[in-house]
C-alpha positions, 0 to 999 in steps of 0.5 A, a space after each residue: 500500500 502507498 502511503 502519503 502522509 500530508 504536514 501541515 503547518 498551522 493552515 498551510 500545507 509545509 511537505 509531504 511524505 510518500 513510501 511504499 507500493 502499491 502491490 496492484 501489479 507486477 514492478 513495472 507494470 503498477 498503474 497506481 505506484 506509477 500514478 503516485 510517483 508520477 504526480 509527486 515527482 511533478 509537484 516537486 518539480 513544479 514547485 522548484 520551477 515556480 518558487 525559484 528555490 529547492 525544498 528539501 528532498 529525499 528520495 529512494 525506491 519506494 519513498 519521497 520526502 519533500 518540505 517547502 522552503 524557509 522564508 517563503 513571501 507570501 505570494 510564493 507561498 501561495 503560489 505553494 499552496 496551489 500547487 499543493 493542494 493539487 497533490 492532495 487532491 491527485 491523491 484523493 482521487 487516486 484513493 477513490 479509484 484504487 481505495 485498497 492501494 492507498 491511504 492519506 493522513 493529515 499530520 500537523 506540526 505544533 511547535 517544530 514537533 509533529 503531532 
């Protein structure tokens, strides 16, 4: 199962974390791994291409880390949340299609920690 976990900062979306398979199909042949992969790696790059600066990112097979930027203005960080919520939603609508290869949580952060 694919795994997205979506943190949160008071009301803005800060980064997201992406692990696992699907195990919907064979390696290679997996519509809904590709499908997963395919919007975070475009939202990421997305992001980089429309702020003008790199978030943290970590990446493996089968994970993907990403955090916004420090010191955003408000219209980057606006311009973040657009592209953002197109990832939740991208998931959302991947989870009504394929409902047993995906789940999404919502994690908030509270004084640095998450919660």
């Amino acid at each position: 199962m694919i795994q997205v976990q979506i943190v949160k900062a008071g009301n803005h979306i800060s980064g997201f974390q992406i692990s696992g398979h699907a195990g919907y199909a064979q390696h290679g042949q997996d519509i809904v791994c590709a499908a997963a992969s395919f919007l975070a790696i475009t939202v990421v790059n997305s992001l980089e291409l429309q702020l003008g600066k790199e978030g943290t990112v970590k990446s493996e097979d089968g994970y993907l880390y990403y955090r916004l930027p420090q010191g955003l203005t408000e219209q980057e960080l606006e311009t973040a949340q657009i592209i953002l919520r197109t990832l939740v939603t991208g998931y959302q609508n991947l989870k009504e299609e394929y409902p047993k290869y995906i789940s999404i949580q919502n994690l908030r952060i509270k004084g640095g920690a998450l919660e």
